[in-house]
C-alpha positions as CSV (number, residue, x, y, z in Angstrom):
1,X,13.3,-1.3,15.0
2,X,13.6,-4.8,16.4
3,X,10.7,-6.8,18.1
4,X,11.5,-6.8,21.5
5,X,11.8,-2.6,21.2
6,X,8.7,-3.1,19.7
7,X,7.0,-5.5,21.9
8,X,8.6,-3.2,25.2
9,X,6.6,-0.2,23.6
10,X,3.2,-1.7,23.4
11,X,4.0,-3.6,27.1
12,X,4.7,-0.1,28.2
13,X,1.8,1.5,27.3
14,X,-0.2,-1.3,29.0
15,X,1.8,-0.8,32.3
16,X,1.0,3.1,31.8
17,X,-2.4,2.2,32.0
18,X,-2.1,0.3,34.9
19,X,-0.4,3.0,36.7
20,X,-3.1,5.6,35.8
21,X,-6.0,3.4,36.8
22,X,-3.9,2.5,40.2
23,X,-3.6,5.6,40.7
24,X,-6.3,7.7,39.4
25,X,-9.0,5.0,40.3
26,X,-10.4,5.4,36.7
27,X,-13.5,2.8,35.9
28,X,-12.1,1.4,33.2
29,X,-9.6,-1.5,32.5
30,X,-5.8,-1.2,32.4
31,X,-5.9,-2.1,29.0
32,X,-8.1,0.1,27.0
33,X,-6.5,3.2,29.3
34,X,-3.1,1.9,27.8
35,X,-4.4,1.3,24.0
36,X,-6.3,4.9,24.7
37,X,-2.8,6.6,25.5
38,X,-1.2,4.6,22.3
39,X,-3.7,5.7,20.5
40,X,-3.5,9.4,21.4
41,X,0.7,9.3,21.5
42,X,0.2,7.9,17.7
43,X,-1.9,10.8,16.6
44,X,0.2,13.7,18.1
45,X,3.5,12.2,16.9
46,X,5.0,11.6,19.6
47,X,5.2,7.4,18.8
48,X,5.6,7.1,15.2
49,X,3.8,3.9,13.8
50,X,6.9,2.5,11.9
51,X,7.9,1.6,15.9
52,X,5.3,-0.6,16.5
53,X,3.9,-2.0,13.1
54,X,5.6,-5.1,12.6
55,X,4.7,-6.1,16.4
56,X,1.4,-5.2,15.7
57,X,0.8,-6.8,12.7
58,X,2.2,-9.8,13.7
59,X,-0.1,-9.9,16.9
60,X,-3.3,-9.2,15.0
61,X,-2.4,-11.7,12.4
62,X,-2.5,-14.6,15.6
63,X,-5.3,-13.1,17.6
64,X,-7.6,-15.3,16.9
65,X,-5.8,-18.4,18.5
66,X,-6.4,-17.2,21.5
67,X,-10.1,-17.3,21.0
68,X,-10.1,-20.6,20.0
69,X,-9.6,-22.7,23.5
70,X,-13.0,-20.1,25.0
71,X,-15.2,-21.0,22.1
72,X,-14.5,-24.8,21.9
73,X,-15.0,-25.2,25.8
74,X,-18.4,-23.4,25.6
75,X,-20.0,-25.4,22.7
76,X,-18.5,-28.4,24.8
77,X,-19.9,-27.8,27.9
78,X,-23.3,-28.0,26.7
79,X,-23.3,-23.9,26.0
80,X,-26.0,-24.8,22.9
81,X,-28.3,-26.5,25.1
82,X,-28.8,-22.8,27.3
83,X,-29.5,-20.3,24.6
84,X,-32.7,-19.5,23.0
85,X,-33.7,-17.6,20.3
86,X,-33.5,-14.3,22.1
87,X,-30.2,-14.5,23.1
88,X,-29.0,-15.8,19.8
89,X,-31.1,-12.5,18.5
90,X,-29.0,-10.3,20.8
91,X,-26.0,-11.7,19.9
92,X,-26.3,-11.2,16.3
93,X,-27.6,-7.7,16.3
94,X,-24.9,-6.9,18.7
95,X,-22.1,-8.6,16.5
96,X,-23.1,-7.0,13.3
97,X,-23.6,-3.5,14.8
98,X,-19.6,-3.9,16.2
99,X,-18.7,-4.8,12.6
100,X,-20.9,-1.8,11.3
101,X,-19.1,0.9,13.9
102,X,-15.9,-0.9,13.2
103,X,-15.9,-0.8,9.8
104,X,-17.6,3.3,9.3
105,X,-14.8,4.6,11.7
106,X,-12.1,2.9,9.1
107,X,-13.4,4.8,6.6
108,X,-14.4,7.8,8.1
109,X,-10.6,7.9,9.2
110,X,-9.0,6.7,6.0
111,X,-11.2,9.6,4.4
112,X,-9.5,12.4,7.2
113,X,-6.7,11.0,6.6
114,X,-6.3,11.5,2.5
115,X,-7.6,14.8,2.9
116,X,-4.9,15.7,5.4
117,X,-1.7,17.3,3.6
118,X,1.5,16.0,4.4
């Protein structure tokens, strides 16, 4: 499947989202009700990851450029001179705990899915 398919399937699901929350009035952003439905149209079959991989891949391998321009304006504009130690303390915790949950749901689901027969 070519790019653009691949890139209209992911932009779908996002506009999906947007519908539902339009719609529905659901407190939560467009986006994670779109990646939720992805994610839920993966596991039942319907969407079948070969059809968005390379799309995928391609976008979480340039990510992080678009963090870039945010983090160099904050330690710019004097962002440093603001924290203390107990917002640098929060921060931390916070970051590793996301990289903890991240990383124990990876396994967890790379375990289901070995023991899941084809």
């Amino acid at each position: 499947m070519n790019w653009i398919l691949q890139l209209f399937v992911i932009i779908s699901f996002l506009l999906l989202g947007h519908g539902i929350v339009a719609f529905l009035s659901v407190p939560l952003p467009a986006s994670v009700v779109g990646m939720i439905l992805l994610f839920l149209f993966l596991l039942s079959g319907v969407i079948k990851i070969e059809w968005i991989e390379e799309i995928s891949s391609f976008q979480l391998k340039h990510l992080t450029l678009l963090f870039i321009p945010p983090i160099a304006t904050l330690f710019l504009s004097g962002f440093l001179e603001i924290l203390n130690w107990s917002i640098i303390l929060i921060l931390l915790v916070s970051s590793i705990s996301c990289l903890l949950g991240t990383a124990y749901t990876v396994e967890w689901y790379e375990k289901q899915k070995r023991r899941r027969p084809k």
